[in-house]
ZADO-1210 file (C-alpha; in nm, 4 decimals, padded with zeros to 6 digits):
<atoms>
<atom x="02.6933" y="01.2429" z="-01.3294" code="UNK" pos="1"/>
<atom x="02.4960" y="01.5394" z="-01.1554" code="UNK" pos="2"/>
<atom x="02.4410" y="01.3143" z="-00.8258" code="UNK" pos="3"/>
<atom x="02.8230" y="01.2297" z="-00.8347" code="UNK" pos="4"/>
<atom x="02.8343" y="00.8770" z="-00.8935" code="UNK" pos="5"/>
<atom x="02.7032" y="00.6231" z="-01.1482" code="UNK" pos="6"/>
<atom x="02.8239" y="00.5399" z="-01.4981" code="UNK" pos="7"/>
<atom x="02.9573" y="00.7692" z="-01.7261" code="UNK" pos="8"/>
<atom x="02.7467" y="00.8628" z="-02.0545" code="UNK" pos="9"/>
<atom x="02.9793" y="00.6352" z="-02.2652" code="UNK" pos="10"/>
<atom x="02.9273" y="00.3150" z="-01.9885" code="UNK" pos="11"/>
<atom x="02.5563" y="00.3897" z="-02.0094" code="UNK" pos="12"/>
<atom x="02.5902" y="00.3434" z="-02.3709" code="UNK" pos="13"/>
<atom x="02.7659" y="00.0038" z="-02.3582" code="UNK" pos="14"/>
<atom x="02.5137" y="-00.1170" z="-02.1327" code="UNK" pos="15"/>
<atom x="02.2498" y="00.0058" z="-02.3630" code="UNK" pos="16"/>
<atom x="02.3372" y="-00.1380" z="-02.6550" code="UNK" pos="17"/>
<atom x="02.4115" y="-00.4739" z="-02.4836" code="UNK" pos="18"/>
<atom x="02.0896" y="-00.4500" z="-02.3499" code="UNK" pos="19"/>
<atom x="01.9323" y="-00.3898" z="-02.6724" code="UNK" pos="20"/>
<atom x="02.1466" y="-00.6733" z="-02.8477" code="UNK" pos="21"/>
<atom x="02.0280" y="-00.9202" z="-02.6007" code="UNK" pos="22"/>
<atom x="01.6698" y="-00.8275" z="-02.6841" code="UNK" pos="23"/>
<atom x="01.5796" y="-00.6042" z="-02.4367" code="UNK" pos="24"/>
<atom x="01.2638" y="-00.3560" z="-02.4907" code="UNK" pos="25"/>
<atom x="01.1970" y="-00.2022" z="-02.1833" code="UNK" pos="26"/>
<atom x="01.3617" y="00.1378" z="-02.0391" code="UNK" pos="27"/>
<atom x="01.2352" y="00.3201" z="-01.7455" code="UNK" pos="28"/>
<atom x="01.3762" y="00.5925" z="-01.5830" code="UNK" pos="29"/>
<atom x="01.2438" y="00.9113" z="-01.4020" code="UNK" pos="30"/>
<atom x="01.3006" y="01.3306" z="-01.3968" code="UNK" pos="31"/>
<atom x="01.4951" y="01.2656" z="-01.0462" code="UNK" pos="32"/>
<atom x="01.7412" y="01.0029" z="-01.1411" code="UNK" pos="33"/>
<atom x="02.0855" y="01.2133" z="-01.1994" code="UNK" pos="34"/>
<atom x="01.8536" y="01.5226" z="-01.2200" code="UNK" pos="35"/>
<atom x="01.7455" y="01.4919" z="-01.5558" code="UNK" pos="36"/>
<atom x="02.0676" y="01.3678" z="-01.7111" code="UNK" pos="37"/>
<atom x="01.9356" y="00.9674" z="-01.7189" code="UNK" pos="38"/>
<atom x="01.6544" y="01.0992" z="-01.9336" code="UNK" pos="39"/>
<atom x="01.8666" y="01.3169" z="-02.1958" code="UNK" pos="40"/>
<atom x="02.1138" y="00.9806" z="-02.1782" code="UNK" pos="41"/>
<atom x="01.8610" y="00.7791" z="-02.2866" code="UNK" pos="42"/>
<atom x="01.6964" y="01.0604" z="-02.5391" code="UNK" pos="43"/>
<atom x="02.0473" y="01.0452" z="-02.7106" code="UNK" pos="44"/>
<atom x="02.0854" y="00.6131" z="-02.7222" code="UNK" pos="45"/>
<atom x="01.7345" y="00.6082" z="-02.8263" code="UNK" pos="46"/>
<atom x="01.8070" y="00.8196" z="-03.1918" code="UNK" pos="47"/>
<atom x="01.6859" y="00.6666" z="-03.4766" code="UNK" pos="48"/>
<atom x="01.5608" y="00.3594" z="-03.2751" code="UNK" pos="49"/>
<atom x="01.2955" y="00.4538" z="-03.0576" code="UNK" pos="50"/>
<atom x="01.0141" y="00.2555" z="-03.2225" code="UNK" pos="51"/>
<atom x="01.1906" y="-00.0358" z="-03.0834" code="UNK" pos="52"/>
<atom x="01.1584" y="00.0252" z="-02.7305" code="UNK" pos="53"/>
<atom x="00.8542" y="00.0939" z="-02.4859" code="UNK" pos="54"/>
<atom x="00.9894" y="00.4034" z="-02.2904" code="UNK" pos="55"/>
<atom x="00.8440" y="00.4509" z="-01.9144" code="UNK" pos="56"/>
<atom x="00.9751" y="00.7644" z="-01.7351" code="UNK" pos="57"/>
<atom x="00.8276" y="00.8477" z="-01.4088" code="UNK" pos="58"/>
<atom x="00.7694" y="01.2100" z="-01.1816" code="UNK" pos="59"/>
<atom x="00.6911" y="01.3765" z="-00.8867" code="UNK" pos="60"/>
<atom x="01.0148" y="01.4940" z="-00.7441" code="UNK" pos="61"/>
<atom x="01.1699" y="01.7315" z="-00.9687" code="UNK" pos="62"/>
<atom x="01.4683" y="01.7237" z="-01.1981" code="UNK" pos="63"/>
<atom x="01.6457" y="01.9378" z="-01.0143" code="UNK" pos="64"/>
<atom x="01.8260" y="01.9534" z="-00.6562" code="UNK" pos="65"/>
<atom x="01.6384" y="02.1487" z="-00.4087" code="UNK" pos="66"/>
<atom x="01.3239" y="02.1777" z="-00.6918" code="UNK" pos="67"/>
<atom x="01.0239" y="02.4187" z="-00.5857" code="UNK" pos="68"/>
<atom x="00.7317" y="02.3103" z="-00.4688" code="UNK" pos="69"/>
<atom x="00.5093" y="02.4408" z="-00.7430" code="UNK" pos="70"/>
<atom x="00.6890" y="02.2212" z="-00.9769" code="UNK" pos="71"/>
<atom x="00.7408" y="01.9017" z="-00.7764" code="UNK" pos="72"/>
<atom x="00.4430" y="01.6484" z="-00.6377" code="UNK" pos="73"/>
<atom x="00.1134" y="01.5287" z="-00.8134" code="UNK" pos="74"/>
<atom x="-00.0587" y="01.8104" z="-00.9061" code="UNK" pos="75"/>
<atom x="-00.1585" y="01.8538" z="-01.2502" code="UNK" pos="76"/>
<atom x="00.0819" y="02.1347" z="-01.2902" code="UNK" pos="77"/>
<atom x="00.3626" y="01.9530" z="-01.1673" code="UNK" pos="78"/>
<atom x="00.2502" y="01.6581" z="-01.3887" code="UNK" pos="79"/>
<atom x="00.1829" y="01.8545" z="-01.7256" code="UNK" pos="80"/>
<atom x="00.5528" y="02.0541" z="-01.6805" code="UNK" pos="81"/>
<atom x="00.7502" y="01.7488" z="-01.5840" code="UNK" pos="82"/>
<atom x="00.6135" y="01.5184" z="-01.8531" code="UNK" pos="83"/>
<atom x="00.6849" y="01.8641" z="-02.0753" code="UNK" pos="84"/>
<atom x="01.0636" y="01.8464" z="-01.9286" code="UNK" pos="85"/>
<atom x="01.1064" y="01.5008" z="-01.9990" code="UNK" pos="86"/>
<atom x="00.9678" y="01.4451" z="-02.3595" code="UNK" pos="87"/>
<atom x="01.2706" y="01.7573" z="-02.4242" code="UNK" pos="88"/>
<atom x="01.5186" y="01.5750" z="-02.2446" code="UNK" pos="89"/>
<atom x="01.4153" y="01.2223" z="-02.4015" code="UNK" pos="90"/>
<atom x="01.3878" y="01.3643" z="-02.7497" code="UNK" pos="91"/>
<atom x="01.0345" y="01.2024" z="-02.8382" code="UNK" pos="92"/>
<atom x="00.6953" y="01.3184" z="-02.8341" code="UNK" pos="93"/>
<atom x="00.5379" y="01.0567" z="-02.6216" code="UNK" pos="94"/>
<atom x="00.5981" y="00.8497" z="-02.3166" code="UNK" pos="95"/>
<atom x="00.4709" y="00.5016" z="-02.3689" code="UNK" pos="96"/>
<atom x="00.3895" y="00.4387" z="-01.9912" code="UNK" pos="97"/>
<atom x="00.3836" y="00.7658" z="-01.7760" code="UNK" pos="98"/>
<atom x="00.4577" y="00.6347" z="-01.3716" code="UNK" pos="99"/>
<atom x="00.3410" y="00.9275" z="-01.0672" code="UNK" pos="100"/>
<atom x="00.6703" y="00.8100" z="-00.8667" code="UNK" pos="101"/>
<atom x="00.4984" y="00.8568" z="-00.5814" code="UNK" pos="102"/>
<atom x="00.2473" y="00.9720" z="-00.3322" code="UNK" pos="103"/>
<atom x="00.3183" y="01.2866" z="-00.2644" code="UNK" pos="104"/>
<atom x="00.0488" y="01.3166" z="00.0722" code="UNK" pos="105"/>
<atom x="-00.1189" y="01.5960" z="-00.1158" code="UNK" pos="106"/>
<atom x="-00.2930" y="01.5937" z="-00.4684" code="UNK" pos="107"/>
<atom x="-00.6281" y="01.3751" z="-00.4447" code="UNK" pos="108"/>
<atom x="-00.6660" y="01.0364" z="-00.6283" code="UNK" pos="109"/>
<atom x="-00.9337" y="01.2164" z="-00.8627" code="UNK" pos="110"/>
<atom x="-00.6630" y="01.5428" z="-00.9870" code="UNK" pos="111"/>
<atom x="-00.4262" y="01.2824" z="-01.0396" code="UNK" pos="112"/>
<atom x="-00.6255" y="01.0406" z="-01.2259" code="UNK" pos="113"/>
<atom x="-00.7928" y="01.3726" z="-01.4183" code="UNK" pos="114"/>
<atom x="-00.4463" y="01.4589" z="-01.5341" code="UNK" pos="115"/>
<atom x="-00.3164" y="01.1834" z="-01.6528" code="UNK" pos="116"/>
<atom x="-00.6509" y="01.1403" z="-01.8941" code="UNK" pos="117"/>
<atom x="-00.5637" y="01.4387" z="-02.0021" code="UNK" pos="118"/>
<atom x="-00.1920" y="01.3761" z="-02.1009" code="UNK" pos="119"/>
<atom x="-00.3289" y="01.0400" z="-02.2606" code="UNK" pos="120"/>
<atom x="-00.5966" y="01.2023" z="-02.4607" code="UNK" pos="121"/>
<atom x="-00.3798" y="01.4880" z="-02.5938" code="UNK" pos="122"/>
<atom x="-00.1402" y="01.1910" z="-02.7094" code="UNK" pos="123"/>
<atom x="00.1205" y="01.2681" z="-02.5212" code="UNK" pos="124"/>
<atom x="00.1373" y="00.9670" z="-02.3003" code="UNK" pos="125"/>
<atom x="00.0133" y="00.6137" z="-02.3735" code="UNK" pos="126"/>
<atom x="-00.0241" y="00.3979" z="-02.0960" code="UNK" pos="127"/>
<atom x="-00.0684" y="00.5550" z="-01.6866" code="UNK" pos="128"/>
<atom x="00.0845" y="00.3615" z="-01.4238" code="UNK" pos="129"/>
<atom x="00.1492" y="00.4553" z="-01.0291" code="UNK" pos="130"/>
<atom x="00.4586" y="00.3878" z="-00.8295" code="UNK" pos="131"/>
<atom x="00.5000" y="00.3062" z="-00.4792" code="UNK" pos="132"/>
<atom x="00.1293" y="00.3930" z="-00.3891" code="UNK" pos="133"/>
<atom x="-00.0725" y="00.2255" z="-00.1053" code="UNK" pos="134"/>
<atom x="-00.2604" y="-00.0550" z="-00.1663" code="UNK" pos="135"/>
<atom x="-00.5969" y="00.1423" z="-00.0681" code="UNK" pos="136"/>
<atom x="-00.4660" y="00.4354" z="-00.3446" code="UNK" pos="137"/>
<atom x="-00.4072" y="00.2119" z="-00.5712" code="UNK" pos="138"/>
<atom x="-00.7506" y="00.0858" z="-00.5777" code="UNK" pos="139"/>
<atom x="-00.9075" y="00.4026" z="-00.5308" code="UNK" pos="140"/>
<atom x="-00.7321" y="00.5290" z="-00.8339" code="UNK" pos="141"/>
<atom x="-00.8383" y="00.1966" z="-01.0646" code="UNK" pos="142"/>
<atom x="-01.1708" y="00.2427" z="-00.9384" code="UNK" pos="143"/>
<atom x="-01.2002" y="00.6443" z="-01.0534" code="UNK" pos="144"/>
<atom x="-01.0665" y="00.5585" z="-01.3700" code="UNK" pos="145"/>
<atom x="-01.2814" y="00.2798" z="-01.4798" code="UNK" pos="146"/>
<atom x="-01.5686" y="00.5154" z="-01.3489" code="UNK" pos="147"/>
<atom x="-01.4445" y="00.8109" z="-01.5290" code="UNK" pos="148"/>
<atom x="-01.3365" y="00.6102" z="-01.8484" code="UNK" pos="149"/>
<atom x="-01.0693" y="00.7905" z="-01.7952" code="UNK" pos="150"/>
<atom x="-00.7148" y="00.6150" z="-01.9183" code="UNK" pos="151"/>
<atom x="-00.7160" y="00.3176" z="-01.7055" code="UNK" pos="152"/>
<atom x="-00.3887" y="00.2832" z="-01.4774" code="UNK" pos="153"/>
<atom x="-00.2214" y="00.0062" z="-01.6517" code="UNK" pos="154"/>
<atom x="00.0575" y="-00.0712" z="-01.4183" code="UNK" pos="155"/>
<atom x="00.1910" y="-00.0935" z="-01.1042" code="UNK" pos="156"/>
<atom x="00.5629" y="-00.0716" z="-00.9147" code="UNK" pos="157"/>
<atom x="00.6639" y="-00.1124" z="-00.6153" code="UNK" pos="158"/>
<atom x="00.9860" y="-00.1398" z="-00.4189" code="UNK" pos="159"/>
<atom x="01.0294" y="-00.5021" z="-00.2511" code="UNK" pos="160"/>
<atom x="01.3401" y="-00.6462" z="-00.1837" code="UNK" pos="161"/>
<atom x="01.4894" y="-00.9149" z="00.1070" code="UNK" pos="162"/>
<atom x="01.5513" y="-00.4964" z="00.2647" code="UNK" pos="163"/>
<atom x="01.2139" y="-00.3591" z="00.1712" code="UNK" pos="164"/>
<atom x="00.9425" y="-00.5675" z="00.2332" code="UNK" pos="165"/>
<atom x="00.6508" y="-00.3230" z="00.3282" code="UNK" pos="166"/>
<atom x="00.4513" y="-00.4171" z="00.0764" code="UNK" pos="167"/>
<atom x="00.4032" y="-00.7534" z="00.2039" code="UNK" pos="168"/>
<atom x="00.1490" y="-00.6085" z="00.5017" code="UNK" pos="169"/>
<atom x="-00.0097" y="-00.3800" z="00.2078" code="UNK" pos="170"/>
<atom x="-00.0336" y="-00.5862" z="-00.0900" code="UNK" pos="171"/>
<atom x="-00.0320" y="-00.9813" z="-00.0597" code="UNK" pos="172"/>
<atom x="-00.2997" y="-01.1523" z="00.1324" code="UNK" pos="173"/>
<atom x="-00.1657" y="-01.2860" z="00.5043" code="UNK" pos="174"/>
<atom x="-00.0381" y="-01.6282" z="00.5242" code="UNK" pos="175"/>
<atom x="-00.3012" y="-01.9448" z="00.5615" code="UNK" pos="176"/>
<atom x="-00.2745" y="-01.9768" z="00.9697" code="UNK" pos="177"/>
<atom x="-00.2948" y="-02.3497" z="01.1394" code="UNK" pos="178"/>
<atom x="-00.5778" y="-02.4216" z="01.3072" code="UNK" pos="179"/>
<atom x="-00.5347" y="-02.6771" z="01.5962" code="UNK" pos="180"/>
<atom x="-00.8229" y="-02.8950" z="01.7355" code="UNK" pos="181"/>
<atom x="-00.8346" y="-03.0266" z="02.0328" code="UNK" pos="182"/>
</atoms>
C-alpha cells in the first residue's frame, strides 16, 4: 500500500474475484492510485482472464510521488510513457478505454486529441475517454475528433456526489423556472 492505507493485495483479490463471480466486467483504475501498485494488482488478478473484462486505466498525474513534470500532464509525451508504464504494470498489450484524468491547464484540446489517435491507431488503446474535463473541453474535444476522424472520445467521467456537485452548473441544463402572471 504505497499511499499507506487501502486493502492489502490479498483483500483486493477477494474483492476481485467476488466481483467477477457476481458478473462484473468493468475495472478502472489509474497510474496515480497507490502509485502504480493498483495497476500491477490488477495486471496480476487479471492472468489468464483478461478477455473477460473491459480494462479502463486513466493518466495525467504520474505513478510516482513527487513525479516530474516532463512525465506528468497531457502532453503527448506524458501520454505515450504513462500508457507505456501502465500496459507493464497491467500485464496486457492494450487498454480497452484510455481516460486523460484530467485537465491539466496546459496541453491544447487538439495535442491531446492528436495523441490519443495515435495510441488508438497503433492498437494500443481501444476506446478514448476524458475525465473530469469542463463541459466547454469536453465539447471542444468531441468536436476535433469527429473533424479529424480521429478516435472519437467515447466516454465521459466525472466526479458528482451529495459533496461534489460542480458539475451541476457545468453539465445539466438549469432547472425549468416559474413564471408568475399577474
Amino acid at each position: 500500500m504505497r499511499w499507506g492505507h487501502g486493502a492489502t493485495a490479498e483483500e483486493s483479490a477477494s474483492i476481485f474475484n467476488a466481483y467477477a463471480e457476481a458478473g462484473g466486467n468493468f475495472i478502472d483504475t489509474a497510474d496515480i492510485y497507490q502509485f502504480g501498485q493498483s495497476e500491477e494488482i490488477v495486471g496480476d488478478l487479471l492472468a489468464g482472464r483478461r478477455e473477460r473484462f473491459l480494462l479502463a486505466t486513466k493518466y495525467t498525474s504520474g505513478a510516482v510521488p513527487d513525479a516530474d513534470r516532463l512525465i506528468t500532464g497531457n502532453s503527448r509525451k506524458a501520454m505515450v510513457d504513462s500508457l507505456e508504464a501502465s500496459l507493464k504494470r497491467l500485464k496486457t498489450d492494450r487498454i480497452d478505454l484510455f481516460w486523460v484524468h484530467h485537465p491539466d491547464g496546459l496541453t491544447p484540446s487538439e495535442e491531446i486529441v492528436r495523441g490519443l489517435d495515435d495510441l488508438a491507431r497503433a492498437g494500443k488503446i481501444l476506446y478514448a475517454g476524458l475525465s473530469n474535463f469542463p463541459a466547454w473541453r469536453l465539447s471542444r474535444a468531441v468536436t476535433i475528433a469527429e473533424f479529424t476522424r480521429a478516435v472519437p472520445i467515447s466516454a465521459v467521467q466525472f466526479e458528482h456526489s451529495l459533496v461534489r456537485r460542480e458539475p451541476e452548473v457545468d453539465l445539466f441544463p438549469p432547472p425549468k423556472r416559474l413564471v408568475s402572471v399577474l
